[in-house]
Backbone as CSV, one residue per row, in Angstrom:
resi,resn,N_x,N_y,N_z,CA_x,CA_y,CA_z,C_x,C_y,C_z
1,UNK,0.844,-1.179,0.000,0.000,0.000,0.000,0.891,1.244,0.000
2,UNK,0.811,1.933,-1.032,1.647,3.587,-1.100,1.475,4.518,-0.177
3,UNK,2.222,5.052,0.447,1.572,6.274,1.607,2.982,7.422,0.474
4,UNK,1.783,8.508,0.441,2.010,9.220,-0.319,2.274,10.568,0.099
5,UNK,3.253,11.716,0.002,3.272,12.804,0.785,3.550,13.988,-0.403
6,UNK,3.470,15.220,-0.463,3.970,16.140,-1.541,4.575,17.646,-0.498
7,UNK,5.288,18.218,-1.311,5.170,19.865,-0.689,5.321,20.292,-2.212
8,UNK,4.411,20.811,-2.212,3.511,22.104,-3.440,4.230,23.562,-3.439
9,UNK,4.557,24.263,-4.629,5.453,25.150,-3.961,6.625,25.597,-3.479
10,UNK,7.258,24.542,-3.592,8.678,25.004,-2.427,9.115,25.956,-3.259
11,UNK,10.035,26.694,-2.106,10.272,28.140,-3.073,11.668,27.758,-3.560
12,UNK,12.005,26.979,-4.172,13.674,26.518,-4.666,13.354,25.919,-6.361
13,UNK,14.369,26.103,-7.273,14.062,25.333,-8.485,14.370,23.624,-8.242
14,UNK,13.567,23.188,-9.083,13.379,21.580,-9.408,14.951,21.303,-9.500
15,UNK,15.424,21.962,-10.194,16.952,21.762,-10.940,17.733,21.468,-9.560
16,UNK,17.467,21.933,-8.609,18.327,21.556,-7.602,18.077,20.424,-6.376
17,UNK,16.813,20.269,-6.468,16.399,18.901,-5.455,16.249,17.896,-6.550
18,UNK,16.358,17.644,-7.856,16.130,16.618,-8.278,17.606,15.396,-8.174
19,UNK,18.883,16.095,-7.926,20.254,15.240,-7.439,19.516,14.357,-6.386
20,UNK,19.051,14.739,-5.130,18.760,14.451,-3.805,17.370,13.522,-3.804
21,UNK,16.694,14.127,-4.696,15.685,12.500,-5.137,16.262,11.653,-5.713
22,UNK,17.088,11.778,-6.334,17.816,10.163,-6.848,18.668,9.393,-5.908
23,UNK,19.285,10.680,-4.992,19.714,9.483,-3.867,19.209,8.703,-3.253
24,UNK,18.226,9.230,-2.879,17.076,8.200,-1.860,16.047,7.252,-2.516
25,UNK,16.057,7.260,-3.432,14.787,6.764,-4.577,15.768,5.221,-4.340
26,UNK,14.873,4.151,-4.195,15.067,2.699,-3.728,15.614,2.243,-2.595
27,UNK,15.899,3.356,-1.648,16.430,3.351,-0.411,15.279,2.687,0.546
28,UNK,15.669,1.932,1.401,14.504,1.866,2.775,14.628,3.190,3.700
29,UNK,13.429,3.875,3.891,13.163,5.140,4.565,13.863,5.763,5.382
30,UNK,14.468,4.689,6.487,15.284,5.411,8.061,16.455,5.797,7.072
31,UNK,17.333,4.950,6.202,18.345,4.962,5.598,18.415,6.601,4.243
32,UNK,17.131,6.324,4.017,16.938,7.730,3.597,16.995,8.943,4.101
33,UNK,16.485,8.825,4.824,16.621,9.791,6.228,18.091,10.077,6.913
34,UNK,18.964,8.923,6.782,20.563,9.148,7.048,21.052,9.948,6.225
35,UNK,20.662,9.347,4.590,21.674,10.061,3.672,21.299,11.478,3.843
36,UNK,20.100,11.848,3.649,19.446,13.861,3.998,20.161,14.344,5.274
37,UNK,19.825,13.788,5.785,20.654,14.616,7.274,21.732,14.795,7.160
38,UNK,22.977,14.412,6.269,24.021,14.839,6.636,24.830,15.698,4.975
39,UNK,23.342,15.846,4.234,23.476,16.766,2.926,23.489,17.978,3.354
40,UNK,24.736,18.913,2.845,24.743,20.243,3.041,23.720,20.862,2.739
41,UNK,22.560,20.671,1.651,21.842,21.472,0.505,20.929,21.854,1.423
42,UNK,20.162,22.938,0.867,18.706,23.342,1.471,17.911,22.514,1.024
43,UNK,17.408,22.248,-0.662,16.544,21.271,-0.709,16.514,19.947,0.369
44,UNK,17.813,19.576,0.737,17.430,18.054,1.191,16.723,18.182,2.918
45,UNK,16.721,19.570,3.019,16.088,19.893,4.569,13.947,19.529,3.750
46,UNK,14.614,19.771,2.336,12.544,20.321,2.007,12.318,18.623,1.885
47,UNK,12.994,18.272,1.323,12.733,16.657,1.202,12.708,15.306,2.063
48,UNK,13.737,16.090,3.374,13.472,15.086,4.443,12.523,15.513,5.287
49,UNK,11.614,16.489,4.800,10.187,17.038,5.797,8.865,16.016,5.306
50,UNK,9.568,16.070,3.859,8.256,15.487,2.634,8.426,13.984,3.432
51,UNK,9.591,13.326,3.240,9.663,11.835,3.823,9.449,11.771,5.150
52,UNK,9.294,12.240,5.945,9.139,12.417,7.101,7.594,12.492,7.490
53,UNK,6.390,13.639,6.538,5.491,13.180,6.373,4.525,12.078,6.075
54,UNK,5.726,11.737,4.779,4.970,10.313,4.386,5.400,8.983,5.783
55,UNK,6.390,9.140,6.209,6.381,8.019,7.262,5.235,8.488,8.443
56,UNK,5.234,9.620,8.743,3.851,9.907,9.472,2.871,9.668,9.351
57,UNK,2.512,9.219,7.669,1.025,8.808,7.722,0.687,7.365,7.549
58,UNK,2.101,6.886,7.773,2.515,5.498,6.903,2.330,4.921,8.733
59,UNK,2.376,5.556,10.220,2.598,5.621,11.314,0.908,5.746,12.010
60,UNK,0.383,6.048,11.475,-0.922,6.894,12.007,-1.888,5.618,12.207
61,UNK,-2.275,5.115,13.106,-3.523,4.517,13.302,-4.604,4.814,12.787
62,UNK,-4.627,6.307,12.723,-5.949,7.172,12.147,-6.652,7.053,11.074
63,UNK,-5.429,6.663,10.633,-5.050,7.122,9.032,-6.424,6.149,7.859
64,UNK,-7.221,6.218,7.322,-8.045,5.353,6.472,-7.314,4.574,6.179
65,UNK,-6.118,4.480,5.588,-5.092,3.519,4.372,-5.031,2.373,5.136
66,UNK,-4.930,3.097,6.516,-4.422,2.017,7.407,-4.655,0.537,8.215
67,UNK,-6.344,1.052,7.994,-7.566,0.129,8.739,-7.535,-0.066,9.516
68,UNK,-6.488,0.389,10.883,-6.466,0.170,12.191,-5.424,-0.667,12.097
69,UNK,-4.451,-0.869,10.794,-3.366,-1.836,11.349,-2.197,-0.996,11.959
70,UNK,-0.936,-1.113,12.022,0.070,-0.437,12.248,1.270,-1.298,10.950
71,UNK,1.972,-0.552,10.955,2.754,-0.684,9.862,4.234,-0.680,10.284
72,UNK,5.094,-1.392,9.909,6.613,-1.634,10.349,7.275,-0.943,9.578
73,UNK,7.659,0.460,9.980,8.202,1.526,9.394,10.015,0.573,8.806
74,UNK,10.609,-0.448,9.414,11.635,-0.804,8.589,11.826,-1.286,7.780
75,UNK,10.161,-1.639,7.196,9.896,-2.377,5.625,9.777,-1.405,4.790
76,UNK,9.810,0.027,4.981,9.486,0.768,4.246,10.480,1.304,3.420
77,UNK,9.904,1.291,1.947,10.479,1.610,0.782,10.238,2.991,0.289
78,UNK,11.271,3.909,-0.102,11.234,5.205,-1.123,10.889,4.619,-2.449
79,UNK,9.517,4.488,-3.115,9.627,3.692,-4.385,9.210,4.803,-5.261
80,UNK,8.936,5.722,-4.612,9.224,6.806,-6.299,9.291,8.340,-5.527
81,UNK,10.441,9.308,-5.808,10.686,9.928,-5.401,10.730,11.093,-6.474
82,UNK,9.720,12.097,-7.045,9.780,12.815,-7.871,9.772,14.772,-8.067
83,UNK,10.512,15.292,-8.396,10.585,16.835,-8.307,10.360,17.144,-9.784
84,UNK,8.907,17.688,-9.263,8.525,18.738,-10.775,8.308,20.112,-10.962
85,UNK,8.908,20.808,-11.686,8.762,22.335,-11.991,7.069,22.596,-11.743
86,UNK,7.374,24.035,-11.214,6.133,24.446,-10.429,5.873,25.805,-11.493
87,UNK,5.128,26.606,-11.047,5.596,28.228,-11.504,6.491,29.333,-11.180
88,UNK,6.219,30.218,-11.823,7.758,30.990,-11.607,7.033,32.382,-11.479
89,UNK,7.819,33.114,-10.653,7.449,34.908,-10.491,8.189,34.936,-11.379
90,UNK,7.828,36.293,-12.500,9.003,37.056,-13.346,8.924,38.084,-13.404
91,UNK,10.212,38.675,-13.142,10.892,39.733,-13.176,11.745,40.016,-13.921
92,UNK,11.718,41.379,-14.190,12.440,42.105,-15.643,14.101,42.824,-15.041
93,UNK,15.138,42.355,-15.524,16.190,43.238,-14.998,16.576,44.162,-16.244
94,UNK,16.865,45.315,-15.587,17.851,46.205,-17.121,19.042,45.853,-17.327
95,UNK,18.940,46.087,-18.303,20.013,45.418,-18.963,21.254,46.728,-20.036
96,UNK,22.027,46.460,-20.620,22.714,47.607,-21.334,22.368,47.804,-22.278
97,UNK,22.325,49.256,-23.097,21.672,49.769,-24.426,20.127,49.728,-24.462
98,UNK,19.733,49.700,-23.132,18.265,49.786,-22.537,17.469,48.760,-22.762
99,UNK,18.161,47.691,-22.873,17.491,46.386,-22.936,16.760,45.760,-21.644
100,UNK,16.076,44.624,-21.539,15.847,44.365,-20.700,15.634,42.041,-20.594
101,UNK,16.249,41.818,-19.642,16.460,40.343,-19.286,15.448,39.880,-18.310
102,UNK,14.479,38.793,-18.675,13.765,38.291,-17.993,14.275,37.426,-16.481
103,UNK,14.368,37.544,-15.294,14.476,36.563,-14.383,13.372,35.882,-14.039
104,UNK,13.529,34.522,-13.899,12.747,33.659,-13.443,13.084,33.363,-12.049
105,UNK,12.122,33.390,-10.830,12.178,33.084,-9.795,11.529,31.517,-9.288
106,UNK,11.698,30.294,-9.702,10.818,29.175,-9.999,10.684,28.515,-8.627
107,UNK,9.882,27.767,-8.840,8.810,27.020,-7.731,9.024,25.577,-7.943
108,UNK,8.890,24.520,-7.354,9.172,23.160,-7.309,8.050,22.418,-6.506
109,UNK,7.608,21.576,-7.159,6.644,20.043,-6.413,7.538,18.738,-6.226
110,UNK,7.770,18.801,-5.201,8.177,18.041,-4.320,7.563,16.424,-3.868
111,UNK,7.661,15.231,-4.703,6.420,14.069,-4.229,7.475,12.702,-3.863
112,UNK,6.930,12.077,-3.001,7.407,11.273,-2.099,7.052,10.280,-1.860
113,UNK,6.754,8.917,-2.162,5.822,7.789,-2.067,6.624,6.484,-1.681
114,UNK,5.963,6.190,-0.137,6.669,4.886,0.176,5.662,3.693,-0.111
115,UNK,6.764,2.760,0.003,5.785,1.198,-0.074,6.268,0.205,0.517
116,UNK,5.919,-0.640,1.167,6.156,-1.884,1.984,6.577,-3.041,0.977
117,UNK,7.768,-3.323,1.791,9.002,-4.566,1.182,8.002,-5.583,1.234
């Protein structure tokens, strides 16, 4: 059963958390959770929140998915770990001979899906 988590938004480009989803992508979860914690990057702080969620709901008694079972968080698999371009603010810089250069300020979706070994 998939327990599924996202962050919508993050204010960082795709281009830079997508390294840090490939590390963890076929990893078992705690072990995922090792390799992020000791990544310099900012993304891998946005991505070990996302996995961290999904083991929370993967944890939850509450949870519908769950049916009242509990689940052995050390069977748990990163089985698809994906960062997709979001939207972008744009902004105009000047430029020389009165030109002007578009900046893109871009946005990233962040998705996270574990599954039991």
């Amino acid at each position: 059963m998939p327990y599924k988590s996202s962050y919508r938004y993050a204010r960082i480009s795709a281009r830079k958390v997508r390294p840090l989803a490939d590390l963890i992508r076929g990893k078992f979860a705690d072990e995922a959770l090792e390799i992020l914690r000791f990544q310099p990057h900012r993304g891998a702080r946005m991505l070990e929140k996302v996995l961290k969620s999904a083991l929370g709901s993967a944890q939850d008694p509450d949870n519908p998915q769950n049916k009242g079972r509990t689940v052995d968080v050390d069977s748990l698999v990163v089985s698809d770990a994906h960062v997709d371009g979001g939207p972008m603010f744009k902004r105009i810089r000047p430029r020389a001979r009165g030109m002007a250069f578009m900046i893109r300020k871009r946005f990233s979706h962040i998705h996270v899906t574990l599954e039991e070994m």
